[in-house]
C-alpha positions as a Markdown table, in Angstrom:
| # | Residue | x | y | z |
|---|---|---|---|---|
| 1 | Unk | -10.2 | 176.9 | 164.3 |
| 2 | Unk | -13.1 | 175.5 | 166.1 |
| 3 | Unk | -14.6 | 177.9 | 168.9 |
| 4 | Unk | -14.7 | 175.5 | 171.4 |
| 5 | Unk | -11.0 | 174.8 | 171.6 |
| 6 | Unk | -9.6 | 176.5 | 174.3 |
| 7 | Unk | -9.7 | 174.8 | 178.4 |
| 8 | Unk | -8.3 | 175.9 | 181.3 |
| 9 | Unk | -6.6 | 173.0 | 183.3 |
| 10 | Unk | -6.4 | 173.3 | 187.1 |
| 11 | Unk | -3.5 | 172.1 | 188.9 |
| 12 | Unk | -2.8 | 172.8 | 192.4 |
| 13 | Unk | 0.8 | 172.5 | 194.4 |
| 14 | Unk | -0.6 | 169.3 | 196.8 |
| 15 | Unk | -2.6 | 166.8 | 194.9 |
| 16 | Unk | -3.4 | 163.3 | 194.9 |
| 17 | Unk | -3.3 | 163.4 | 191.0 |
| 18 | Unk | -0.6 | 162.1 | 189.0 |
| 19 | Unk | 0.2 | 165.4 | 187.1 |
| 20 | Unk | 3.2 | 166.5 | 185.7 |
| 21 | Unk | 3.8 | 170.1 | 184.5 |
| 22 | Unk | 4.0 | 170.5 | 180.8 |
| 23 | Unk | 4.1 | 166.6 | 180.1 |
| 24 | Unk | 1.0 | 165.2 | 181.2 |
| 25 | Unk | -2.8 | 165.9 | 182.9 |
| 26 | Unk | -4.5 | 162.8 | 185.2 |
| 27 | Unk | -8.3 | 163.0 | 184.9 |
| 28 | Unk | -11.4 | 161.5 | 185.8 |
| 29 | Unk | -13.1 | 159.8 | 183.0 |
| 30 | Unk | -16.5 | 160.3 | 184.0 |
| 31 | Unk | -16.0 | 163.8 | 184.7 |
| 32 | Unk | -13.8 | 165.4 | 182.3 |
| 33 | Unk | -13.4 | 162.7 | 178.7 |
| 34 | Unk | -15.8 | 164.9 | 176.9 |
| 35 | Unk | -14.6 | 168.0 | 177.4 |
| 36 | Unk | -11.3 | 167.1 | 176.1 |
| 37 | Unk | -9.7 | 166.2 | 172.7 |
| 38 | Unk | -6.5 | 166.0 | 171.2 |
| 39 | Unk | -5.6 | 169.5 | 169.6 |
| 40 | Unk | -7.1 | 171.6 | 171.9 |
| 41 | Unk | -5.0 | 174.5 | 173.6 |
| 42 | Unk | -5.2 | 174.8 | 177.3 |
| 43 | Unk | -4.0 | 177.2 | 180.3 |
| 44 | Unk | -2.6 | 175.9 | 183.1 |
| 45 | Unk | -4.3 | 177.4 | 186.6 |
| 46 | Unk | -4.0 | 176.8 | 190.4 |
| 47 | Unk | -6.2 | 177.6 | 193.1 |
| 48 | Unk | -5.8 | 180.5 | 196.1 |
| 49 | Unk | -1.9 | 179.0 | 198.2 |
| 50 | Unk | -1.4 | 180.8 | 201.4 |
| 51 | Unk | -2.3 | 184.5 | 200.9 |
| 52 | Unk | -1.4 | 183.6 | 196.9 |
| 53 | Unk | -4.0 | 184.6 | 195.2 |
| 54 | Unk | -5.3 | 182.2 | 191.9 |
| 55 | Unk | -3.2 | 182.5 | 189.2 |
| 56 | Unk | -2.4 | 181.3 | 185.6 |
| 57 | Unk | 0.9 | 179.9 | 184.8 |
| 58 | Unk | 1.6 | 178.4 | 181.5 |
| 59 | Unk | 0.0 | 177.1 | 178.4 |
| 60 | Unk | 0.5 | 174.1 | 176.2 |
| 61 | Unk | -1.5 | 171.5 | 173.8 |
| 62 | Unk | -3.5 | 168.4 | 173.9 |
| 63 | Unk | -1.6 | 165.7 | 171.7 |
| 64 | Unk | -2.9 | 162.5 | 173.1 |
| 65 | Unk | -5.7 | 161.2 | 175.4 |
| 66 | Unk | -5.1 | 157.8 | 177.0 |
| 67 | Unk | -6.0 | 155.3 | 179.7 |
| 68 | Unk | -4.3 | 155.1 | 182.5 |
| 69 | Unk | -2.8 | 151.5 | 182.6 |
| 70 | Unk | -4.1 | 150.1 | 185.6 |
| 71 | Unk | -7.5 | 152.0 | 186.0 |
| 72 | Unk | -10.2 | 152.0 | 184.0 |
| 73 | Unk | -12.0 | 155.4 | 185.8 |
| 74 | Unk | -8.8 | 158.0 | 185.1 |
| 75 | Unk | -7.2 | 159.2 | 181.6 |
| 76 | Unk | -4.3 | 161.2 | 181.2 |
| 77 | Unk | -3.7 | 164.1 | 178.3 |
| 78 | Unk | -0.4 | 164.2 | 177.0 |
| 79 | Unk | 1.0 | 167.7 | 176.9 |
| 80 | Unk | 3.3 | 169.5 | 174.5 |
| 81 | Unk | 4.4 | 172.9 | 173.7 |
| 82 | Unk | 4.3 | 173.8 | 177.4 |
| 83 | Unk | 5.5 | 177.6 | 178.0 |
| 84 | Unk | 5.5 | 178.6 | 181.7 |
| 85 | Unk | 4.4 | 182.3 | 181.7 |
| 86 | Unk | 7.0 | 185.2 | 182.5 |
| 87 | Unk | 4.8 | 186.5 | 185.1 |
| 88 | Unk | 1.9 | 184.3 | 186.5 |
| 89 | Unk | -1.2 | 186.3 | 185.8 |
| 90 | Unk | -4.1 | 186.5 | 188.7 |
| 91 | Unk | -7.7 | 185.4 | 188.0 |
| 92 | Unk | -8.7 | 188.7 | 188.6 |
| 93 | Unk | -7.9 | 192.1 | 186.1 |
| 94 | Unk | -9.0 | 195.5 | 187.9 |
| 95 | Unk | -11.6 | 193.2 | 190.1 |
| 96 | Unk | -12.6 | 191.7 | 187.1 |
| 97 | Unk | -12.9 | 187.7 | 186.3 |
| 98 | Unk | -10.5 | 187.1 | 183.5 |
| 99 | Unk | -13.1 | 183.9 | 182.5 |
| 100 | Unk | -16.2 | 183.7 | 181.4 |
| 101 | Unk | -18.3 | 183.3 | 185.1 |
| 102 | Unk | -21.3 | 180.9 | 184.1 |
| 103 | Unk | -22.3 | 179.4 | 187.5 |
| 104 | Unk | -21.3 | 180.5 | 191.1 |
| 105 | Unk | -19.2 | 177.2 | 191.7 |
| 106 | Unk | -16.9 | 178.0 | 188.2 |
| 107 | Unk | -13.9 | 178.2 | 190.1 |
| 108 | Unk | -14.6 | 175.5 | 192.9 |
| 109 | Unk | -16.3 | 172.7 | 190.8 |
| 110 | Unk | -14.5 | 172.5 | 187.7 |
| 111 | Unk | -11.0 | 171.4 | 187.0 |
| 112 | Unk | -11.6 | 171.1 | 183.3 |
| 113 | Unk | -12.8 | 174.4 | 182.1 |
| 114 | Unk | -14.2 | 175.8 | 178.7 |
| 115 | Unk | -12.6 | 179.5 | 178.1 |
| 116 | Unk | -13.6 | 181.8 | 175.1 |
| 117 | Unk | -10.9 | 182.2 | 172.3 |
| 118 | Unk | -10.8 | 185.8 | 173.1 |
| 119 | Unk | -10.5 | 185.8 | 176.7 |
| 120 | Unk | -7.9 | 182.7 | 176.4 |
| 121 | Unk | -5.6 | 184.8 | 174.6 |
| 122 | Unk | -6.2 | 187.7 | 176.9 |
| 123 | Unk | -4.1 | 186.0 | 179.5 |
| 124 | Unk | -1.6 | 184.9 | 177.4 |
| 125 | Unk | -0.6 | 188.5 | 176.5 |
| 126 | Unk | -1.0 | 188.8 | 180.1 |
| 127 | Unk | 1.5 | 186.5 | 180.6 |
| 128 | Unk | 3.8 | 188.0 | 178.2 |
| 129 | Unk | 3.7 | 185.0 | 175.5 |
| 130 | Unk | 4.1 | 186.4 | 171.8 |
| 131 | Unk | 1.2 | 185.6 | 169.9 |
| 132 | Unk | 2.2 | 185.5 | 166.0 |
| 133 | Unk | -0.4 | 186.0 | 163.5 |
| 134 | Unk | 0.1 | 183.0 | 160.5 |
| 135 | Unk | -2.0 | 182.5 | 157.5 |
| 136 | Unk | -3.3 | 179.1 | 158.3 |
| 137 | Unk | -6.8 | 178.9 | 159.0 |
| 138 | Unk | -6.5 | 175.9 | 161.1 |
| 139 | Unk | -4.0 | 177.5 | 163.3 |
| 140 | Unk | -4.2 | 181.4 | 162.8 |
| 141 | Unk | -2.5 | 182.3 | 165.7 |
| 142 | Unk | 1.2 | 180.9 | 167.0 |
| 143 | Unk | 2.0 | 180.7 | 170.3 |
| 144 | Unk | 5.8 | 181.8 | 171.1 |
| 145 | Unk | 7.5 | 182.9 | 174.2 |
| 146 | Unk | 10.2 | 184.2 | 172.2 |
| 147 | Unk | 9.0 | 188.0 | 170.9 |
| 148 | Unk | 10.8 | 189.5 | 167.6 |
| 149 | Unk | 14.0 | 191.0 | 168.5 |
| 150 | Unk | 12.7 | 193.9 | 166.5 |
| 151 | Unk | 9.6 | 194.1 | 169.1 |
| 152 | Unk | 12.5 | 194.3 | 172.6 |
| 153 | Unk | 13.3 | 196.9 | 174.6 |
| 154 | Unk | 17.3 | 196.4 | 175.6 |
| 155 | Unk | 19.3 | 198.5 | 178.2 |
| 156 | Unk | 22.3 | 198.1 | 180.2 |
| 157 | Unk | 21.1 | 196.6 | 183.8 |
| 158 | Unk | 21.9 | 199.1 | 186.6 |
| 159 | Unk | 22.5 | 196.5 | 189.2 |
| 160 | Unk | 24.1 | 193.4 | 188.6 |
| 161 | Unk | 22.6 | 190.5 | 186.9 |
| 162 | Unk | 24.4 | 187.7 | 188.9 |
| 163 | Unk | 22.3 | 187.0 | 192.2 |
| 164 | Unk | 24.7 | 184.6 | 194.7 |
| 165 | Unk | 22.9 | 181.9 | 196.3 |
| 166 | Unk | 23.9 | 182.3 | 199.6 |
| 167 | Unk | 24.7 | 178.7 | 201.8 |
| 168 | Unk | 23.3 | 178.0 | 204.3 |
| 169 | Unk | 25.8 | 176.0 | 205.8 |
| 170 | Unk | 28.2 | 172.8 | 205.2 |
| 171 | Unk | 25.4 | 170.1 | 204.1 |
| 172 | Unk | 22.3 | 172.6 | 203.5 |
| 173 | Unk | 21.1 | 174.8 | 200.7 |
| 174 | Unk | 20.2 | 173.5 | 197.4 |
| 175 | Unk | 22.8 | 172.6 | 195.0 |
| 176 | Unk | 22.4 | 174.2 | 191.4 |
| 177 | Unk | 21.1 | 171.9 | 188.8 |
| 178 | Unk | 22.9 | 172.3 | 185.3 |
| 179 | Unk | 21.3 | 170.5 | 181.9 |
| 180 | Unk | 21.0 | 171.2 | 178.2 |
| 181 | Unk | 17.6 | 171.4 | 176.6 |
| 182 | Unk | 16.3 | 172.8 | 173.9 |
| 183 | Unk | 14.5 | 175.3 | 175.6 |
| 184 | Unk | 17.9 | 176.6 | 176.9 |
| 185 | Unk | 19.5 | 176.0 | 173.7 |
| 186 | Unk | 16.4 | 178.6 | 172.2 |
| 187 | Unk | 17.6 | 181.3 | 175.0 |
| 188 | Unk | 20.8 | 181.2 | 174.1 |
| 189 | Unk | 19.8 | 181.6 | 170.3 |
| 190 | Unk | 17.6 | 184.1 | 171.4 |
| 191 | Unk | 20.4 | 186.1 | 173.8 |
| 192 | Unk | 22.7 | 186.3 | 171.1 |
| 193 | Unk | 20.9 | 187.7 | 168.7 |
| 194 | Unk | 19.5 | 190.3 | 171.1 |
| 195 | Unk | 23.4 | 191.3 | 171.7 |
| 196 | Unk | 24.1 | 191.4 | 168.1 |
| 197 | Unk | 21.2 | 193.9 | 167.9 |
| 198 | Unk | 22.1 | 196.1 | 171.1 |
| 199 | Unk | 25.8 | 196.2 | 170.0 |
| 200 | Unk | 24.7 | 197.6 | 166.5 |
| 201 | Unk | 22.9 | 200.2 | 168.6 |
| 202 | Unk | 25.7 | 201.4 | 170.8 |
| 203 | Unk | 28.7 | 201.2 | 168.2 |
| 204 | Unk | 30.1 | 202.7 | 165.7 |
| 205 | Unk | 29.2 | 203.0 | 162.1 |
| 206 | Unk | 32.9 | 201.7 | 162.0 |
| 207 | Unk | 32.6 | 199.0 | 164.7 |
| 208 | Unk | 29.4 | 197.5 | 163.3 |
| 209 | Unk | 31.2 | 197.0 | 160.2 |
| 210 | Unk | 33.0 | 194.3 | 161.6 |
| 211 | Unk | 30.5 | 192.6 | 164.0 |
| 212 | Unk | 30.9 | 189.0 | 163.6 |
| 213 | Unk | 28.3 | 186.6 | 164.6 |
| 214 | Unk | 30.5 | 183.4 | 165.1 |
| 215 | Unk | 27.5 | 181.1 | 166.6 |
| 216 | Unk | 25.4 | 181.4 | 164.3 |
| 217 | Unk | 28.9 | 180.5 | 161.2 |
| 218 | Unk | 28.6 | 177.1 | 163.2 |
| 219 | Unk | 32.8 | 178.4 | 164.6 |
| 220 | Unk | 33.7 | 176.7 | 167.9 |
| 221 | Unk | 36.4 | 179.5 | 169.1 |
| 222 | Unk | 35.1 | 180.1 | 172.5 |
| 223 | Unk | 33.2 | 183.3 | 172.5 |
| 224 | Unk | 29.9 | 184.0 | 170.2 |
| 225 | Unk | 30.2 | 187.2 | 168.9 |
| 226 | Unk | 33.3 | 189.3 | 167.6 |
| 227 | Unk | 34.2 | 192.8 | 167.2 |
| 228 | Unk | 37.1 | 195.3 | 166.0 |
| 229 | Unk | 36.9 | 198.3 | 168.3 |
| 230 | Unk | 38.2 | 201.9 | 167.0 |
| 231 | Unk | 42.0 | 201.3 | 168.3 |
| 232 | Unk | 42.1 | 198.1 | 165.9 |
| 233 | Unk | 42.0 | 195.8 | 168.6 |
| 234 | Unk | 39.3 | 192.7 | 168.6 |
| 235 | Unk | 36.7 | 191.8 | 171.2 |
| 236 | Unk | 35.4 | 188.7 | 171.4 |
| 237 | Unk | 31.8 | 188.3 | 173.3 |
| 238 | Unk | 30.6 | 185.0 | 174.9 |
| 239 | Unk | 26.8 | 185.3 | 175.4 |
| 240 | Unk | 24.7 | 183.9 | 178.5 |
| 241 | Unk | 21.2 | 184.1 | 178.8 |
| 242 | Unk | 18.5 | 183.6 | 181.2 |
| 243 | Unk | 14.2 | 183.9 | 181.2 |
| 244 | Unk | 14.8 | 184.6 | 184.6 |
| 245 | Unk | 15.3 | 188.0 | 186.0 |
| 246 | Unk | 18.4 | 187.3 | 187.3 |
| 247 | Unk | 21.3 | 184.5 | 187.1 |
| 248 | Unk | 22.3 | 182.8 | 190.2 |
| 249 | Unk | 25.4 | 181.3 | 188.6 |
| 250 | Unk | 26.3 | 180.7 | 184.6 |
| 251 | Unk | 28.1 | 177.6 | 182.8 |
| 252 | Unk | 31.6 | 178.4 | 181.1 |
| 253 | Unk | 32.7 | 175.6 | 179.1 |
| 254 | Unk | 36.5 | 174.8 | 178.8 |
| 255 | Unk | 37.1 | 176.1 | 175.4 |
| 256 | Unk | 35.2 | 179.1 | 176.7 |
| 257 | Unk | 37.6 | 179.1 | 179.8 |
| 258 | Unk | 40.4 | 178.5 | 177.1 |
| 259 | Unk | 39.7 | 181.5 | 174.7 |
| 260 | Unk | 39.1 | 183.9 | 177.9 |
| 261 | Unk | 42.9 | 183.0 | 178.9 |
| 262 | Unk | 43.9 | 183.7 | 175.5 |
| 263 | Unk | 42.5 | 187.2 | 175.1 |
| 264 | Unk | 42.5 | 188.1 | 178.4 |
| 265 | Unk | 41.1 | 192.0 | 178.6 |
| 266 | Unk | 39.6 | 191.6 | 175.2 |
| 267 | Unk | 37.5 | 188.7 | 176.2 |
| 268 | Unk | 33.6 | 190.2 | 177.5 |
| 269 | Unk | 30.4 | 187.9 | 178.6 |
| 270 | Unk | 27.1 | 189.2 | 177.9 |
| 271 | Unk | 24.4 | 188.4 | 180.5 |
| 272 | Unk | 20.8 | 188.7 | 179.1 |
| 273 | Unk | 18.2 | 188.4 | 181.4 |
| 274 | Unk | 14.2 | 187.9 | 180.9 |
| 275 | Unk | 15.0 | 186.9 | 177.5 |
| 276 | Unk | 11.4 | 185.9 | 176.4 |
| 277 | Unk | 10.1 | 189.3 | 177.4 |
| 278 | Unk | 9.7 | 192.6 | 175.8 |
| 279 | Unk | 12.3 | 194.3 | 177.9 |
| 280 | Unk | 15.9 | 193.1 | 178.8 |
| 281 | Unk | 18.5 | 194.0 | 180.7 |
| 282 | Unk | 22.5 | 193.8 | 180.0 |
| 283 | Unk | 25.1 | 193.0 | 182.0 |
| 284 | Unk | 28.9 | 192.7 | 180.8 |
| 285 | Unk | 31.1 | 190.8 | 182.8 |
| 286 | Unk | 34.9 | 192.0 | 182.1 |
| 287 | Unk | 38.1 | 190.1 | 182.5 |
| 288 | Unk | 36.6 | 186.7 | 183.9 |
| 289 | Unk | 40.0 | 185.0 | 183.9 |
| 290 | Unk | 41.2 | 188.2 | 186.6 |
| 291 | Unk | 38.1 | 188.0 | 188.6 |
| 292 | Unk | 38.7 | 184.3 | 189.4 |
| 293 | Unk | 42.2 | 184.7 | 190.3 |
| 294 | Unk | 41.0 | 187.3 | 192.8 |
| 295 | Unk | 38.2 | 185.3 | 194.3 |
| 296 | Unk | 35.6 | 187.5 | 193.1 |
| 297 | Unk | 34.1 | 184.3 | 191.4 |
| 298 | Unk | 34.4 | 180.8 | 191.9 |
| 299 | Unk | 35.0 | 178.2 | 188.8 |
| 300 | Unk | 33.2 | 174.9 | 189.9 |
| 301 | Unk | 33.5 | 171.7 | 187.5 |
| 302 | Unk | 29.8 | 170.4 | 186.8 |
| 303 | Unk | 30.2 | 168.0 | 183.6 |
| 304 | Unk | 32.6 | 165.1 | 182.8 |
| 305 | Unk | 32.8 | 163.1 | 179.4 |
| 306 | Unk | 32.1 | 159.5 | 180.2 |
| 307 | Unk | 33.7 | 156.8 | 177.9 |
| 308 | Unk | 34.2 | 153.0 | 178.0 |
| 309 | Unk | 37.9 | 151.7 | 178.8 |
| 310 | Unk | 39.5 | 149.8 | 176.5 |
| 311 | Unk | 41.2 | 147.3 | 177.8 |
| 312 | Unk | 44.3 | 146.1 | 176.1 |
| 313 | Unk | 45.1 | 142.4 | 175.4 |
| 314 | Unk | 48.9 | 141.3 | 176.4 |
């Protein structure tokens, strides 16, 4: 891997730059062509907001460097691989510049900067990525924000997981936004298999016997995980997971809604928070179906399936 790999990419909150997160950088050309390349690795960093102090945020990967359409004075860098830190990291460790300082206007004068391979994965442990040693000399290191389940720390959370977003009255507050991605579609992955491992902790010889990983057998029954407990009886396990400390609200599906019903008591969700950190916590959610019924939880439908009528001739 060539030394010189590794920029830092600054991107502030209010800019007149057409930047978007994770997908794309907007660059001068006279500035900034020749210090980037296709390949390189970068770290995303914005300057001091309010008492904020600056901060690294996520890193990601040059793919493509490009024109912009209608200019011929600004670029853009396509983006990919983008992971948002778990905790943003400030510029500064024990009073210390986390960069290499060459000139006194480093921070101030330069949006495109060059960072040592050493100190650019520095920050990224400081950010809590997972940096996976490979054999492949053009890319010795892997970049994951998922760690080895055999590397995380997992205990039950001694407040609850579920944070309510409080309104703020009829017609204010922000309304929860619910998509599939295959970044969630990885925490999920991730969240189950973090269960599967705690639950071989805390059971029985017995128990773990017959621990079931239903997911991951590709069976659609409404619940991930399965269980016979020491009375005989089964317990099925629907998984939810979160990178985020805590979850303001979770998505049931019908069938999920469906199998809860079924098995009533013996139906338990799992909520995993922080899941692409070293140390999770675990929340278990009992009796769903019961909790509902008593207004401890509201049910709120947030998909429908969409389909062309057919309209029949006479």
């Amino acid at each position: 891997m060539a030394l010189d790999n590794f920029r830092i990419l600054v991107e502030n909150e209010i800019s007149a730059w057409d930047d978007k997160t994770g997908v794309r950088y907007h660059f001068p050309r006279n500035r900034y062509l020749n210090r980037l390349r296709p390949g390189m690795k970068i770290i995303y960093y914005k300057g001091r907001v309010g008492n904020q102090q600056p901060q690294y945020f996520g890193y990601g990967e040059i793919t493509k460097i490009y024109p912009v359409s209608d200019s011929l004075d600004d670029y853009y860098a396509d983006i990919t691989n983008y992971i948002q830190f778990n905790q943003p990291v400030n510029f500064k460790l024990n009073g210390e510049y986390l960069e290499d300082i060459q000139t006194s206007n480093h921070f101030r004068q330069n949006s495109v900067r060059a960072i040592s391979e050493d100190r650019f994965y520095k920050i990224l442990e400081l950010g809590e990525l997972s940096l996976v040693r490979t054999e492949n000399d053009e890319q010795p290191v892997m970049v994951t924000e998922l760690p080895p389940i055999a590397d995380v720390n997992i205990s039950p959370a001694t407040a609850s997981l579920i944070k309510p977003v409080i309104s703020k009255g009829k017609g204010k507050g922000s309304t929860p936004k619910y998509y599939n991605s295959k970044k969630s579609t990885l925490h999920g992955n991730q969240g189950e298999l973090l269960v599967m491992k705690y639950l071989r902790e805390i059971l029985t010889e017995v128990e773990s016997s017959t621990l079931r990983h239903h997911a991951i057998e590709n069976e659609k029954d409404g619940y991930d995980i399965s269980y016979k407990g020491l009375d005989g009886q089964e317990v099925y396990i629907e998984v939810k997971a979160t990178s985020a400390p805590s979850f303001p609200s979770f998505i049931i599906t019908i069938n999920e809604l469906t199998a809860a019903e079924r098995h009533g008591a013996a139906y338990q969700i799992y909520l995993v928070n922080k899941v692409t950190s070293k140390d999770v916590k675990i929340e278990v959610v009992e009796g769903i179906v019961g909790l509902l019924e008593k207004g401890e939880f509201v049910k709120s439908p947030v998909a429908f399936k969409i389909e062309k009528s057919v309209t029949l001739s006479q």
